[in-house]
N, C-alpha and C positions, 0 to 999 in steps of 0.2 A: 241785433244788428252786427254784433263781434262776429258772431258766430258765421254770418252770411258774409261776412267779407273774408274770414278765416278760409272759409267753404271754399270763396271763388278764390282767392290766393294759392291755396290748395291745386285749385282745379287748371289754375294757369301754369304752375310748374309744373303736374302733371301732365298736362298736353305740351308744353315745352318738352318736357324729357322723352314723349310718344314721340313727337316732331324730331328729337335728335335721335333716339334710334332708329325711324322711318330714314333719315340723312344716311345711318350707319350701314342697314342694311343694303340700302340703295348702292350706295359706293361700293359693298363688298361685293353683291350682286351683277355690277359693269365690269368689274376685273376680272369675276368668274367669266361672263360672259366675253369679255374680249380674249381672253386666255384661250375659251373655249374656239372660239371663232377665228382665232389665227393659226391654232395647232390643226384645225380640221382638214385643211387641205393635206399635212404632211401625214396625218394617218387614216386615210382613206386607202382602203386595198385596193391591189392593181389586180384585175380580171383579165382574163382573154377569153374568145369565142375562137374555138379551135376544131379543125376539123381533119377527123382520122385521114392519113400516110396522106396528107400534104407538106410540104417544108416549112417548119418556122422560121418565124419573121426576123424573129431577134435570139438572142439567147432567155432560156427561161431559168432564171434561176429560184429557189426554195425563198421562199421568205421566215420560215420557220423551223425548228428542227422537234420532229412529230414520227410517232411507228406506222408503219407501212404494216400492219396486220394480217394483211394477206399474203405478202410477202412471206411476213413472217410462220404463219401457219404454213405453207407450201415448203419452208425451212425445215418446220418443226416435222412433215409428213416425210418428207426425207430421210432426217435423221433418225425416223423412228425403224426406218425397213434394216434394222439390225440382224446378226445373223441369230437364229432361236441358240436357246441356253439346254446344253444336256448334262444331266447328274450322272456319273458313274458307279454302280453299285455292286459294293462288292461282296455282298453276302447272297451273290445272285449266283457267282459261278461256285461259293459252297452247298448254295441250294440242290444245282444241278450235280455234283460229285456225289453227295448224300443219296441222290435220285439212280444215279448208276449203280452205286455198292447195295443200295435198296434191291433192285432187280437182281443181283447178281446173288443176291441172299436169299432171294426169294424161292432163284431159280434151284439153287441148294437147298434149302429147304422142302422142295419137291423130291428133287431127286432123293433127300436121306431119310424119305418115308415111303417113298417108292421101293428102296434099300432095305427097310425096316421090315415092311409088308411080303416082301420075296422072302427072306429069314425066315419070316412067320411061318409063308407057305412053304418054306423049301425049296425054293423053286429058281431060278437063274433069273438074276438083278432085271435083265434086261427083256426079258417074259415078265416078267412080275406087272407092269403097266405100262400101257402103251405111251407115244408120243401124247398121243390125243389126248390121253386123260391125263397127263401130267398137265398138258396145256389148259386146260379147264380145270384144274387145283391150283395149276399158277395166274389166273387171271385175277382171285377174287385177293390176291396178297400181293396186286402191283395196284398201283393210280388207275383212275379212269383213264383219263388220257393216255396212260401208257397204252392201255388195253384199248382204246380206239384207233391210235397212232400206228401202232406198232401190226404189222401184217401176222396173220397166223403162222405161216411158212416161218416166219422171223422165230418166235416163240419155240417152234417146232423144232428148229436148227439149235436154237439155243437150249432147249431142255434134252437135245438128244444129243449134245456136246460131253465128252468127257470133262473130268474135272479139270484135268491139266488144261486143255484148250480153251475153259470157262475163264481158270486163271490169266493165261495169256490175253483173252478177249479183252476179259477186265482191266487189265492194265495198259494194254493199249489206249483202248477207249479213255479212262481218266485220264490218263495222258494229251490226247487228243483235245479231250474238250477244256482239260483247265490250260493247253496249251492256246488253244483258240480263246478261250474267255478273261486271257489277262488282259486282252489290250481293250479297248472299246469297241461294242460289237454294237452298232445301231440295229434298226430294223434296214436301213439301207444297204449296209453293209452284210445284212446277217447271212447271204445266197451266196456272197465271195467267199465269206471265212467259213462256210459248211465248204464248199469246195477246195479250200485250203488243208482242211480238216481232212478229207477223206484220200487225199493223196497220202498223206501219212500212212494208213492205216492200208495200204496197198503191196507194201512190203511186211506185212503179218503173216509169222508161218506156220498157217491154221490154212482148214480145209476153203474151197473156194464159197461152197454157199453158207460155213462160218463168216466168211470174209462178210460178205453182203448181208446177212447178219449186222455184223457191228457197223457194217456203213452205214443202217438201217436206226440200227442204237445211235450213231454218232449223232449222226442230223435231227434226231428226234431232241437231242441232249441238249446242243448247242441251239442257245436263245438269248434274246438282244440284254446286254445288260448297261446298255446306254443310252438313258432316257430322257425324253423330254419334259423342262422343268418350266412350266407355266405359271410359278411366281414368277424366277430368276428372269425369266424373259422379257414378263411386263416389266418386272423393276429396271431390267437396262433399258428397253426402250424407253420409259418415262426418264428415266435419266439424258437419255441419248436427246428426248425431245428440250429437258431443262434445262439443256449443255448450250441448245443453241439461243445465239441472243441475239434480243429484238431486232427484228429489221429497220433504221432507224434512216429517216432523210434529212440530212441537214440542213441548218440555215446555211442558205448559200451556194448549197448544193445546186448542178447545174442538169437540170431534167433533160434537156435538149440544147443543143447548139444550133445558132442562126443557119440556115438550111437546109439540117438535118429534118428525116421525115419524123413525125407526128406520128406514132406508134399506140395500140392499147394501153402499151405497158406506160407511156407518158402521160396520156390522159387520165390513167389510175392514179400518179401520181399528183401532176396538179389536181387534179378533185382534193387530194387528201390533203394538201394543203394549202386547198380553200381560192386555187390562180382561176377557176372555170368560173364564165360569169353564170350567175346563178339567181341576181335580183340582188335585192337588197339584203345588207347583213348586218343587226343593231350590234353585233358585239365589240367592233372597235370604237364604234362611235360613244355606246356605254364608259368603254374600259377607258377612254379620253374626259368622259364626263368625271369618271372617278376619282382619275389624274386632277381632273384640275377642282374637285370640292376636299382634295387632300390640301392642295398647295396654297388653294383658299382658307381651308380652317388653317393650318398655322400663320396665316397672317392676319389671321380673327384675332387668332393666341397671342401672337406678340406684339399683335398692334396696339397694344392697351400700354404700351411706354410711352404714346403719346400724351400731351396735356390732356389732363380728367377736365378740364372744364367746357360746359357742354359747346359753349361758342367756338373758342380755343381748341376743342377736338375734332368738330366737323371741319373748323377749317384749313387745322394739318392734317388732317385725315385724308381729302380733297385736295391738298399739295401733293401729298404721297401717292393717291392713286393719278393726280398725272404724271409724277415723275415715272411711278410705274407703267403704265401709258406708255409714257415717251420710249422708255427704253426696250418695250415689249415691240413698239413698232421698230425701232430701229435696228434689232435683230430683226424682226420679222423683213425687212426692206433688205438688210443683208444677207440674208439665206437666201436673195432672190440670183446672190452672183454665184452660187454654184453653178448656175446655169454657163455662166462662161468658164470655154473651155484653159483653165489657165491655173498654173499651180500654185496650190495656196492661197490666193484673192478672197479663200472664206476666214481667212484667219487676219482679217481686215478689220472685222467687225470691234466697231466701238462700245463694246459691252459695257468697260468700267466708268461710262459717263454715268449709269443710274446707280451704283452706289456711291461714286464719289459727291453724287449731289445729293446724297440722303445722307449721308457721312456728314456735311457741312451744314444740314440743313436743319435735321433729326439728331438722331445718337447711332453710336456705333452698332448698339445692338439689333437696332431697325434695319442696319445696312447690311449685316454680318446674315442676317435672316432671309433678307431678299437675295443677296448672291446665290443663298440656296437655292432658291426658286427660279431665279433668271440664268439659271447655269441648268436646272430640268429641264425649263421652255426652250433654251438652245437647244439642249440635245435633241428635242421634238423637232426643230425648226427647221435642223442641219445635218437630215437624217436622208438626203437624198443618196450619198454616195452609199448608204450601207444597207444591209435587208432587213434588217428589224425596227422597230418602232423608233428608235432611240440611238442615237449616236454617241456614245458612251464617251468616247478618247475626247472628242468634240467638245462635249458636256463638261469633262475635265478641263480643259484648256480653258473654258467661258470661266469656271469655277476661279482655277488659278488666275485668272486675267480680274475678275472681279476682288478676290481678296489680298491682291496687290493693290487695287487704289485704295482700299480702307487701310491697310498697313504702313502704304509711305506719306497717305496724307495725314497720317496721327492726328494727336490733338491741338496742332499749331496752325489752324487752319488759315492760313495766310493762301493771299492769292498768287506769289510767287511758288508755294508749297505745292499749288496746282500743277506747273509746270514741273516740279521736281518729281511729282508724285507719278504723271502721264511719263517722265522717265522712267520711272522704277518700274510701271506696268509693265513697259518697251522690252525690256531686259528678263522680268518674270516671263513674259509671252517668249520672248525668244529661246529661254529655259526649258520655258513648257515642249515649244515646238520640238524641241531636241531632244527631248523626256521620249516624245509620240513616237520620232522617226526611231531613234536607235530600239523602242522596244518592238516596231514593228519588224527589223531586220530587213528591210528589204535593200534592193539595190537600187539608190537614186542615183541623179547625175548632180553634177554640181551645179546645174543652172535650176534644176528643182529646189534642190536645198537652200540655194540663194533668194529663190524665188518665196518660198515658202517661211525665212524666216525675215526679207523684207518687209512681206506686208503684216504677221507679226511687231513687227518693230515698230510701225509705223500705228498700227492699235494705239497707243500707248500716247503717243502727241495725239492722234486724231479723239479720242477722248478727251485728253484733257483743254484742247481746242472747246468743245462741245462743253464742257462743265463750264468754259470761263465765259463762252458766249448763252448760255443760260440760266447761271446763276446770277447775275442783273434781274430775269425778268423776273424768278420767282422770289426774288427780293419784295422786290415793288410790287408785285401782283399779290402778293399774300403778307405782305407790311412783318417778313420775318427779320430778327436785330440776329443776323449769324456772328459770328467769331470772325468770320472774314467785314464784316462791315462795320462791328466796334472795332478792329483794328484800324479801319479807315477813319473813323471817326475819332480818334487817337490820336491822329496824324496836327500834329503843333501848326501846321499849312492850313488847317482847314479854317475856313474863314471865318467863323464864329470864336473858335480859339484864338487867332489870331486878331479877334475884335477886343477879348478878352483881357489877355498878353499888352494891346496898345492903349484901350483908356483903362484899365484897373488893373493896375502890373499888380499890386497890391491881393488885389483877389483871386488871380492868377497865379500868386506864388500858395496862396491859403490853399487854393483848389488843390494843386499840386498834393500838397502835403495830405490832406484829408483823401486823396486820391491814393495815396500811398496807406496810409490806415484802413481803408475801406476794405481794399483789395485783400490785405493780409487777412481781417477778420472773417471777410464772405469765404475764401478758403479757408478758414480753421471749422466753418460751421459747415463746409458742401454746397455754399451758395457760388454766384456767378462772381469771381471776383471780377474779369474781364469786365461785365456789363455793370459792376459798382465800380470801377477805377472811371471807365467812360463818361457812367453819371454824373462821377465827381468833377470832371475837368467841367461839365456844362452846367451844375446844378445853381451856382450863383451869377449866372451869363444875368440876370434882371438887376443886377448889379451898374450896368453899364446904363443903365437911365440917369440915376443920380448916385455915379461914383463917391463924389467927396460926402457923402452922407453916412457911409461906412469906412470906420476907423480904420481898418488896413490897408485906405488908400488916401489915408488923413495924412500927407507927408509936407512937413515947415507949413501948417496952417492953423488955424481953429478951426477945433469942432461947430460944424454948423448947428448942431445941436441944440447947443449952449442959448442959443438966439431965436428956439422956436420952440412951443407950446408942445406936452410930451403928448399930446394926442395927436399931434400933426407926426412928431415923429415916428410916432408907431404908424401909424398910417402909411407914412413911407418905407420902415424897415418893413412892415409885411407886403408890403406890394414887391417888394424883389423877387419873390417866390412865385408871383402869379405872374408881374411881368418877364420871368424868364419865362415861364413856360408858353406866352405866348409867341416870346421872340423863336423857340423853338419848333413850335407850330409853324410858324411863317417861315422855316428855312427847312421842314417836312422830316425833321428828327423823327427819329422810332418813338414812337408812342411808350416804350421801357424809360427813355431820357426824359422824355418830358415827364412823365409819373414822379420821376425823381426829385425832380428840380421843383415839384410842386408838392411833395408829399415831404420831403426831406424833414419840415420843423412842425407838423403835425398840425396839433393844436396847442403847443406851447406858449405858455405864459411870458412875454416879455417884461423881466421881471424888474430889469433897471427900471424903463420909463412907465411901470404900473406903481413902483416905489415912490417916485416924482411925482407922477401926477397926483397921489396918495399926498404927499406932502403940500400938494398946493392948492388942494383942491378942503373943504368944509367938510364935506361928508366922504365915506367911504365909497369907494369907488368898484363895481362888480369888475372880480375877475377877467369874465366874459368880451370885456370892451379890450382888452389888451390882450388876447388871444390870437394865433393865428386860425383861419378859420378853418384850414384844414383841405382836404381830406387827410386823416392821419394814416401813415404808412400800409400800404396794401402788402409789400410784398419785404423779404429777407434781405435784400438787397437797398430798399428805401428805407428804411429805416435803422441800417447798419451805417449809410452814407449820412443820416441827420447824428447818429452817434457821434461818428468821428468828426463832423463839422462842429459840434458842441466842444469836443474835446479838443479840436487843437485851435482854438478860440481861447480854452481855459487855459489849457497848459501855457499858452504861450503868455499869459497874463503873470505868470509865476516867477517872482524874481530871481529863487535862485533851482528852481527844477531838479530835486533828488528823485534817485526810484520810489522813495518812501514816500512822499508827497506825491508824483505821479499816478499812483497805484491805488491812492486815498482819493483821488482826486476825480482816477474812471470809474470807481467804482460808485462816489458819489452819485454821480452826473448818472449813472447807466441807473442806480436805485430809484432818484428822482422821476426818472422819466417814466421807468416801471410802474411806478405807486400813483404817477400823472395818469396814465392809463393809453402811453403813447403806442403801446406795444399789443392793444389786445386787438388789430386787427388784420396780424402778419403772424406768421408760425413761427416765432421766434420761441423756445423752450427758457426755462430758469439754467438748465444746464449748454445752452446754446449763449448764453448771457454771458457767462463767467467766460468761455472759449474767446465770446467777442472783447472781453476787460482784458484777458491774457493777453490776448493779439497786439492790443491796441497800445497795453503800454508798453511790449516788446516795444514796438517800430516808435514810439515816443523818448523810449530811452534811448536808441540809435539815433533819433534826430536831436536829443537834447541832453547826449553826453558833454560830460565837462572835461574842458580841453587842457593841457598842458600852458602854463604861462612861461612864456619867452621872453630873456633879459633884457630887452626892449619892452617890453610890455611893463617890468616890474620898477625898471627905473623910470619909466612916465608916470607910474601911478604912487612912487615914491616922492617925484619932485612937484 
């Protein structure tokens, strides 16, 4: 039977905790989705259906800045029609000098065996062998080419030259040709500079068909030694092509002007960036879905500062997504006045209402997290005047205008601080505004700048108008105890204190004090002292049923006590604890006050009238009957306020109050109630214990320093 109730106990907190993540995801699921669903209309691409050399309608301008590829390749075929690349080589024109002294050696050569052979026979040089047959001994000891090139007559002139004239030829000729082949001789050029060449060779004075001879020599001799070099050439042109850069269209860029014609070369370009309608296109609506499951996981991430308890955090979790909500529509409803034509009127927008209500509401870290986020969705929101997705300057300004309300409403969260704080925004926006224009540089008028840093200005109030008109509701609609409402609850006017103050001044001066002890010690441990001073002014409000029945408001009387049965009076000292906490029910305190005022003395023994009754009673009497029934301290704060109630009860019992007796005295009482077992159901540590006896006898020895006595004082208590 254990085991099957074990089972289902089990099986209920686990579907409890399915049930509150089903909560969790649910909520983060409507933010993504409202997020999604209000950014879509500002990132949906703008199309046109356009039709070649008619006038546009409007100006078209780029929404993106993308390469025009074709462009660019048309750039790059340009650039490539460079001019070709030629080498000059200069072992071309020794090639060709070698080639002339060759022939000319060659032609010697003939002749000094022609010479040889006439000796032999005796016989006159010039009988010894004819033209002809020198010419055919001199072919087989020149180049082929020469002996193709070169005319027979040519050969014939030249083997039947004297020596002298041969000399002369030859030295012309190299002349000629290494005079013609210093400079560069293309193949284009090579028909001018034979003709350059052979003028020269015009005033040679050698016979006439010598002459035509070496003219014959020359032209053969002279050959291009400037050539074309089909690496160098690819390499500049691939250079000349990697020189030119992309052809690039900007954002912003303006394709066509309002009735200019509609050209090829425009519709190449809207295609390219994506203006032609073309049907549907998932990729913006993707790249928004991405946006907003980024902006959602970090508010997965940081939302976990919220209370861990599972009731407790669906239902701040549920505050936060409508505050987030709230102020997602309220940008969104303001991006609606870029529509009017009027300068500046977007710089209106009440932004810093949703974190100065998560500021006062949450923590600052919650708030500091969303301005990130609500300062992205603006830039989406208020993206009409610019061509990209995003209005960056925009997005800055929301940003600054948001983390001015979390900076001037600090930790003082008062609802005057509201109005200070929608100042400070006023002044940061105006800042901002002034940041945007000078870095833009342009040229306003003064009625723009005016205009523009007015409704700036005016942000600032009109926010903190909107926190003070809806932090009420989310008070009371989500039963939250903020800083701004234990301060009101503070307030000595407030009618319960003030019931307090008129029939138990007495317990009203106690509260006082134990309000002052509380507070010190909940800040020494990181507790709320705020909401333990609050508790403390209301915790003994059950007091005001039967005043004179508690001694601090026993003033020129008897104790009623004395005259009644110690069960009846226990009976009445524990009923103050639960009739406060009704009286505080009935006037709709935060459920933190009333926890207080009813947890404050746990289950503590009332040990005077358990000692009484003990003595009047036969038998022993169980503890149990003179207990209070409890519940014993939930939280840091209720049980730090039954401390200090215990303690300045005691202390003020002590006739003459040193630090040393003090100190003996908290830390009794703090042991006692430890080893009671008052403390195992709140996170109070051993080392969180000693922080709260520190605290506590500080601010006891400041109330219960010993004073100087005054010579009046000492002659009254002398006579």
């Amino acid at each position: 039977m254990k085991q099957q109730a074990r089972r289902k106990q089990f099986g209920a907190k686990w579907k409890q905790l399915n049930n509150a993540r089903l909560v969790k995801v649910s909520l983060f699921g409507l933010l993504a989705v409202v997020m999604y669903i209000s950014m879509l209309s500002n990132i949906m691409p703008e199309s046109f259906d356009v039709s070649l050399y008619t006038p546009a309608e409007k100006d078209v301008l780029s929404p993106i800045t993308i390469e025009d590829k074709q462009a660019t390749e048309e750039e790059r075929a340009k650039a490539a029609q460079v001019e070709a690349k030629y080498e000059y080589k200069e072992e071309t024109v020794q090639n060709q000098v070698e080639k002339v002294n060759e022939i000319f050696s060659s032609i010697q050569e003939v002749n000094a065996k022609a010479g040889e052979r006439a000796e032999e026979n005796d016989v006159d040089t010039a009988a010894g062998l004819s033209s002809e047959e020198k010419v055919k001994q001199l072919k087989p000891l020149i180049s082929q080419s020469a002996e193709e090139e070169l005319s027979f007559d040519t050969l014939v002139t030249l083997v039947s030259a004297t020596p002298s004239q041969l000399n002369i030829a030859k030295e012309v000729i190299l002349r000629a040709v290494m005079d013609a082949m210093k400079t560069n001789v293309s193949i284009d050029e090579l028909d001018n500079t034979k003709e350059q060449a052979k003028k020269k060779l015009l005033s040679a004075s050698v016979p006439p068909e010598l002459r035509e001879a070496m003219i014959q020599l020359t032209d053969f001799y002279i050959v291009p030694n400037y050539f074309l070099d089909p690496e160098k050439t690819r390499q500049a042109r691939q250079e000349a092509m990697e020189a030119v850069k992309p052809v690039m269209i900007r954002e912003g860029q303006v394709l066509v002007r309002e009735g200019q014609t509609i050209t090829p070369k425009v519709v190449d370009q809207m295609d390219i960036v994506g203006l032609l309608d073309k049907g549907f296109d998932p990729v913006p609506f993707a790249g928004l879905g991405l946006l907003v499951i980024a902006l959602t996981g970090i508010l997965v991430y940081y939302l976990k500062d919220l209370p861990s308890g599972v009731r407790s955090a669906n239902i701040n979790l549920l505050m936060y997504c409508i505050i987030f909500l709230c102020t997602v529509v309220i940008m969104k409803l303001s991006s609606l006045l870029q529509a009017v034509d009027y300068y500046g009127i977007e710089y209106l927008i009440p932004a810093a209402v949703g974190t100065m209500l998560l500021m006062l509401l949450t923590n600052e870290r919650i708030a500091l997290v969303s301005s990130i986020v609500f300062s992205l969705c603006a830039a989406v929101f208020f993206n009409a005047e610019t061509i990209g997705p995003m209005n960056a300057p925009f997005g800055f300004y929301v940003l600054m205008n948001l983390l001015a309300g979390i900076f001037f409403l600090g930790q003082k969260n008062l609802r005057s601080n509201i109005l200070k704080a929608g100042l400070g925004v006023s002044f940061i926006n105006v800042f901002t505004v002034a940041i945007l224009l000078m870095l833009k540089n342009g040229q306003y008028s003064g009625w723009q700048i005016g205009s523009e840093i007015g409704f700036a200005f005016l942000s600032g109030f009109l926010a903190a108008v909107l926190t003070l008109g809806l932090m009420p509701f989310f008070e009371a609609a989500f039963r939250i105890l903020s800083t701004t409402r234990l301060i009101e609850l503070s307030n000595p006017n407030h009618p319960l204190l003030r019931k307090i103050l008129m029939e138990t001044p007495g317990t009203y001066h106690h509260s006082v004090i134990v309000a002052n002890l509380a507070e010190g010690a909940c800040e020494a441990v990181g507790a709320n002292g705020l909401l333990a001073r609050v508790g403390a002014y209301y915790h003994d409000i059950g007091k005001t049923k039967r005043p004179h029945f508690f001694i601090e408001n026993q003033m020129n009387m008897e104790n009623p006590h004395n005259k009644i049965a110690p069960q009846l009076s226990k009976t009445i000292i524990i009923a103050h604890a639960y009739d406060g906490a009704e009286i505080l029910r009935k006037y709709k305190l935060p459920k933190e006050i009333v926890d207080i005022a009813e947890q404050h003395h746990g289950t503590t023994l009332l040990k005077f009238f358990y000692h009484k009754a003990n003595e009047n009673s036969e038998k022993e009497i169980p503890e149990s009957e003179f207990r209070y029934p409890g519940p014993k301290a939930q939280t840091k704060e209720a049980a730090i306020v039954g401390i200090a109630d215990c303690m300045e009860a005691a202390v003020r019992s002590l006739s003459k109050p040193t630090p040393n007796k003090i100190e003996t005295l908290v830390r009794k009482i703090i042991t006692d109630r430890l080893e009671d077992g008052q403390f195992d159901e709140c996170d109070l540590s051993l080392k969180e214990l000693d922080l709260i006896a520190r605290s506590i006898c500080e601010t006891l020895q400041g109330i219960f320093h010993s004073r100087i006595e005054y010579p009046e004082e000492i002659k009254k208590k002398v006579t």
